[in-house]
N, C-alpha and C positions, 0 to 999 in steps of 0.2 A: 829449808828456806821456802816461804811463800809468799807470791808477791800479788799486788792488785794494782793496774794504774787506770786510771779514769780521766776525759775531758768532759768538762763541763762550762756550762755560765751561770755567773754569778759575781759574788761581791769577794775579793782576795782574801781581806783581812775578816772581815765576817765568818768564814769558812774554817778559815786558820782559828777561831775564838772557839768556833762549833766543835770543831773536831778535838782542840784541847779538851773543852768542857765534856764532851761523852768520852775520850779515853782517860782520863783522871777520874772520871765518876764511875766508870765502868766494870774496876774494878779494884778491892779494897789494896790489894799489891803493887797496883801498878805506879809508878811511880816516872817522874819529869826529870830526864837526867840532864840535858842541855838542846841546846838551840842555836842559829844561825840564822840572821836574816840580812836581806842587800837588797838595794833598789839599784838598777843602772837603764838612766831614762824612763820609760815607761812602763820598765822588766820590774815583776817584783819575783825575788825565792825567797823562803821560809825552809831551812832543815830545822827536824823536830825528833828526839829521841828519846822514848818511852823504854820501862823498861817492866817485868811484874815476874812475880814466883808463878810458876805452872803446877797445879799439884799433882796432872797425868806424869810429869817427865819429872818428877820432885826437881824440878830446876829453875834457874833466870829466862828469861827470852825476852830480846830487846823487838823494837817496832822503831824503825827506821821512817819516815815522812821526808820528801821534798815535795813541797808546791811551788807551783810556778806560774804567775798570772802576769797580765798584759790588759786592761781595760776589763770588760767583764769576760775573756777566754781565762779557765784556770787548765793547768794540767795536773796529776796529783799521781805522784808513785811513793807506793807504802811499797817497805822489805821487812819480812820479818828475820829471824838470825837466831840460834840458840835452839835448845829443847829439846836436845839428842843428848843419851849418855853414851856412844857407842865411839871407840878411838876413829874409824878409817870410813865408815858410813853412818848416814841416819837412819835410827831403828825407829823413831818416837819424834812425829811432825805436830799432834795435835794441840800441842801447846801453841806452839806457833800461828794455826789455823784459826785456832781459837782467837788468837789475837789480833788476825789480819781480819778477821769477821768483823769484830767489833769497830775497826775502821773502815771496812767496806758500809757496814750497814749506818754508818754514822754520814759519810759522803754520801748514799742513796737515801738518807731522809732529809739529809739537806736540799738534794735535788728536789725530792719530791716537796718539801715545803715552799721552794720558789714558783711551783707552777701553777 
């Protein structure tokens, strides 16, 4: 498991578009399994679950998203999951890493294009 969470400002639903569009583009396996979204008053969450073949761990590895915004405050925790073949520990994380990357660095260019 590897995880990234980040606060940032910005636009909720904007971010939420951005980070769909680079982990769907990002790479040819990855794939949109489902979603969750709720507003309650000014709260908005977004759960997002990506999913792609790893070809280090020949395996699946999902990428877990909740966002969570409030006017322009977002919070933003990605978990990745999966990418071990090993019964009782993990031998093999760079499937995962790799995937948690490609969300970290999709949330950091989005910062960096608001500023």
């Amino acid at each position: 498991m590897a995880k990234y969470e980040r606060r940032l400002k910005g636009n909720f639903n904007e971010l939420l578009d951005w980070l769909h569009r680079d982990i769907t583009n990002g790479s040819v396996s990855v794939s949109y399994e489902d979603g969750s979204d709720i507003t309650m008053g000014d709260v908005k969450m977004a759960v997002r679950v990506y999913e792609r073949y790893s070809m280090a761990g020949s395996n699946r590895v999902s990428l877990n998203i909740t966002l969570v915004g409030k006017e322009q405050e977002i919070f933003i925790s990605a978990i990745t999951s999966g990418g071990s073949q090993a019964v009782f520990f993990k031998i093999n994380t760079i499937g995962e890493e790799t995937f948690l990357e490609l969300c970290r660095d999709s949330v950091e260019n989005y910062i960096l294009k608001r500023q």
